[in-house]
SELUMPA-636989 format. One record per residue: x, y, z of N, C-alpha, C in turn. Coordinates in pm, whole numbers, plus 50000, padded with zeros to 5 digits. Example, Ala and Ser with C-alpha at 12.3 -4.5 7.8 and 13.67 -1.06 7.14 Angstrom:
BEGIN
513194943150780512304955050780513204967050780 512854977550708513674989450714512905000350787 
END
This chain:
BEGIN
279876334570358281076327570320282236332070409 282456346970439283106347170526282766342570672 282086343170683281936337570896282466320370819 282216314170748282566300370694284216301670754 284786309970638286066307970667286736315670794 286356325270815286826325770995286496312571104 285386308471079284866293271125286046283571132 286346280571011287536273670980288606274671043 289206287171017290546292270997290606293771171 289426295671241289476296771415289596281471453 288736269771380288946257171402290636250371393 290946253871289292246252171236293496253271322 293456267171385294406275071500294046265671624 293106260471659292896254871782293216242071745 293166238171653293646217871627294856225071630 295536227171572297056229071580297746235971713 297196241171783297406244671923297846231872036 298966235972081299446218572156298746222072262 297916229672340297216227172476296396229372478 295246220172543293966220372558293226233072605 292216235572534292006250572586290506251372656 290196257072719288816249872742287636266272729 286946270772685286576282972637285266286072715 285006296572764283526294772830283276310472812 282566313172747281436325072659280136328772702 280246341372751278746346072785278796359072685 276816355772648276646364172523276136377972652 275826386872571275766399072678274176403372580 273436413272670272626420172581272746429972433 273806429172425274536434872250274096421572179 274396409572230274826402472122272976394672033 272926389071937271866389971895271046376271934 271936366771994271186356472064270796357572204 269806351772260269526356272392270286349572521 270586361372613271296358472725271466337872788 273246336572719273156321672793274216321672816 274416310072883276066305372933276246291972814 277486294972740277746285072683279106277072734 279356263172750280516257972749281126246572650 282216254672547282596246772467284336240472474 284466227172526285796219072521286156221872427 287336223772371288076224672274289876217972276 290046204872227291336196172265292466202072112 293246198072183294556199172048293786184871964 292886177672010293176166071912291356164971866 290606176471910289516176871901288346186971944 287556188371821287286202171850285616197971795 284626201771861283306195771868282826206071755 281916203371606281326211771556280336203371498 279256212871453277956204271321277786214771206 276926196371119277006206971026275726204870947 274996209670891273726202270834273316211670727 272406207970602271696212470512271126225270544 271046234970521270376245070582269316247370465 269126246070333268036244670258266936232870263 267766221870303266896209770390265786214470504 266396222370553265786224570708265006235670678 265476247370556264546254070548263306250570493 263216243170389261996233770300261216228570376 261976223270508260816217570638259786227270711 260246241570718259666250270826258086250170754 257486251870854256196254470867255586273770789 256816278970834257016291570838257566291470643 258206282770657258756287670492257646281370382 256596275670413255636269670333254796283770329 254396288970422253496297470439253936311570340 255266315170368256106325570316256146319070126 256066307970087256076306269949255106301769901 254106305869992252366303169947252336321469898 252616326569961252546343269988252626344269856 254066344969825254596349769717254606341969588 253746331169589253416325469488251926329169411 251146337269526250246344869534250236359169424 251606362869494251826377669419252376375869323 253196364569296253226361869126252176358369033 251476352769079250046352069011249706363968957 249106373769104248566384869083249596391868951 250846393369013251466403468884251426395568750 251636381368742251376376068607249966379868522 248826379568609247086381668528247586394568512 248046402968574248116420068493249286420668405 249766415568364251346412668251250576406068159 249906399868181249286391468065247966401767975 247006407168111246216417268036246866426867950 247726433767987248816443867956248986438367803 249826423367780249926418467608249056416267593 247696414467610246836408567569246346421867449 246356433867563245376445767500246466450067433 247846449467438248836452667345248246441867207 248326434367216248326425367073246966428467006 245396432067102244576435867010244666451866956 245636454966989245776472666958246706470966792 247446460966837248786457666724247576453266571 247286442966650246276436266508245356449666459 244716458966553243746466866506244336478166422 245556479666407246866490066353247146480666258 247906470066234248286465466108246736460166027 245506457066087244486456865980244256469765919 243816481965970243736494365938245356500565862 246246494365853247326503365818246806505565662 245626501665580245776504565483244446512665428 244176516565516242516524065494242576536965617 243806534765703244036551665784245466560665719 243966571465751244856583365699245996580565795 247376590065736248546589965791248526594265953 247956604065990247526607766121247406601166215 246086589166216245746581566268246996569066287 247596567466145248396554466220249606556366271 250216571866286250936580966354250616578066461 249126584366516248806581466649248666565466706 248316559466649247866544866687249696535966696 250936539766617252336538966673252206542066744 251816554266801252686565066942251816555567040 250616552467038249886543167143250786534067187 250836527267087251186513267071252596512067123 253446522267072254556523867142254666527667318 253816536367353253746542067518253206525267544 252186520067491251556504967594252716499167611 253826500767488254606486967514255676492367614 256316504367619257146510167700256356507567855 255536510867886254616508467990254516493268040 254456483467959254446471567982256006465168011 256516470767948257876470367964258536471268104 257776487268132258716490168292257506484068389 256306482868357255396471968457256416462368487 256666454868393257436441168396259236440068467 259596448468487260626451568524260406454368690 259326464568686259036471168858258396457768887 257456445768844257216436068884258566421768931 259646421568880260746419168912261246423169010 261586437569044262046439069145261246441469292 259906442369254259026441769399258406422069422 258626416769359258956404369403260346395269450 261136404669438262776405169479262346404669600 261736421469655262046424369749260836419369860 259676415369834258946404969848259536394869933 259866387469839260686372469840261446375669996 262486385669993263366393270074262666396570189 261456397470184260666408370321260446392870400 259886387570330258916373370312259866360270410 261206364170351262176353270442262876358570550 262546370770585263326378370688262846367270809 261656365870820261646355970987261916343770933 261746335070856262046322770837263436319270862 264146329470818266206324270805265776331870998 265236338871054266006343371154264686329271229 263996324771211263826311771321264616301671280 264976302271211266106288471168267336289871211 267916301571239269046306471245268996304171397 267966307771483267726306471634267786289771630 267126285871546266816270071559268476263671584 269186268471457270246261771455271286263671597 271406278371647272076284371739271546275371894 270206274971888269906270572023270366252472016 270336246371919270696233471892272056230371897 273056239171882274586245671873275126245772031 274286252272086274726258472203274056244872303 273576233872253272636221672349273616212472347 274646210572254275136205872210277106202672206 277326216972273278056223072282279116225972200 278496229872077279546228871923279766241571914 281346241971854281876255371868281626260971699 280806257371641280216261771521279816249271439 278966257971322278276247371230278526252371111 278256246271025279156247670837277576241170803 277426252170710276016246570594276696240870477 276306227570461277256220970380276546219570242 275226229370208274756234670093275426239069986 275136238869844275866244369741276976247569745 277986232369797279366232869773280176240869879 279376250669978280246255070034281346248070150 280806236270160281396225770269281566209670181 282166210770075282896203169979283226186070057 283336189470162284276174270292283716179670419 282866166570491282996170570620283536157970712 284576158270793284376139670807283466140370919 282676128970915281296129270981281836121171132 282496118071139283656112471290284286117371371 284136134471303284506148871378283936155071399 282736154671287281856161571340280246158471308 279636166071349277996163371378276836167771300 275666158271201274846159671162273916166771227 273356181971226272166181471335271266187471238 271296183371111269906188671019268746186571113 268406169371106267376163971159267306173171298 268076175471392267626178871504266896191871454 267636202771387267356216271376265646214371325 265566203971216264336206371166263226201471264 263346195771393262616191171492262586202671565 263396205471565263296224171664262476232771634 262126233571457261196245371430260206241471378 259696225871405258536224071437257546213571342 258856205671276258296199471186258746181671240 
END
């Protein structure tokens, strides 16, 4: 959200600027895209940018089907052991409230304290299963956003747009499309779909 509004707020300063400025940028080996010459015009009365769906384009990758096959995988897996987990909880429960009236006190002492550790146990299973599918999910999209992110940058820089606005979940509310440039479709042709 912030690079959004520096985006802006750098667009903004240059429309309101009375002289044409004309900008020419070389990335260096620091920077995280690979070595290019970019040249972007920039007029007091016009300033070249795009802007496209970036959840659109991600839903297309080849790469993000594969990454939510993965982890639709490991929800499975952790769901069949969450489920065994209540399963043998509920026949432990039934085998304690049938017996609560024919065991000595001892026994249904012990058969609580069971019953209590399974469920505490199932409990933090279910919790550590939450957060290692977090981080899953997280490991899982690390290359997908960074080929898309190349996708979008190399399509940016073909183009010669001095930035792009993901006009996803509201964060780009208005774009007028007469200023500036759709390149969903292109981006999602870039990474291969």
């Amino acid at each position: 959200m912030t690079k959004i509004i520096k985006s802006v707020s750098l667009a903004v300063a240059l429309l309101l600027s009375p002289v044409a400025v004309s900008a020419q940028t070389e990335t260096t080996a620091n920077d995280s895209v690979s070595p290019v010459q970019t040249n972007v015009a920039v007029t007091a009365n016009h300033i070249l940018f795009g802007y496209l769906s970036y959840g659109e384009a991600l839903k297309q990758m080849p790469l993000y089907a594969d990454a939510q096959k993965s982890l639709e995988q490991l929800k499975t897996t952790y769901k069949q052991e969450l489920d065994r987990s209540e399963q043998e909880f509920s026949k432990l429960f039934e085998e304690y409230v049938d017996g609560q009236k024919s065991f000595p006190e001892n026994i249904l002492l012990k058969r609580q304290k069971e019953l209590q550790q399974l469920l505490e146990q199932t409990l933090a299973f279910k919790d550590e299963t939450q957060r290692l599918l977090t981080n899953a999910e997280a490991e899982l999209m690390l290359p997908v956003n960074k080929q898309l992110n190349e996708a979008i940058a190399k399509v940016a820089r073909q183009k010669g747009l001095a930035f792009v606005l993901n006009t996803d979940d509201n964060n780009c509310p208005y774009v007028n499309g007469n200023m500036g440039e759709n390149i969903t479709a292109e981006v999602i042709e870039s990474v291969g779909k």
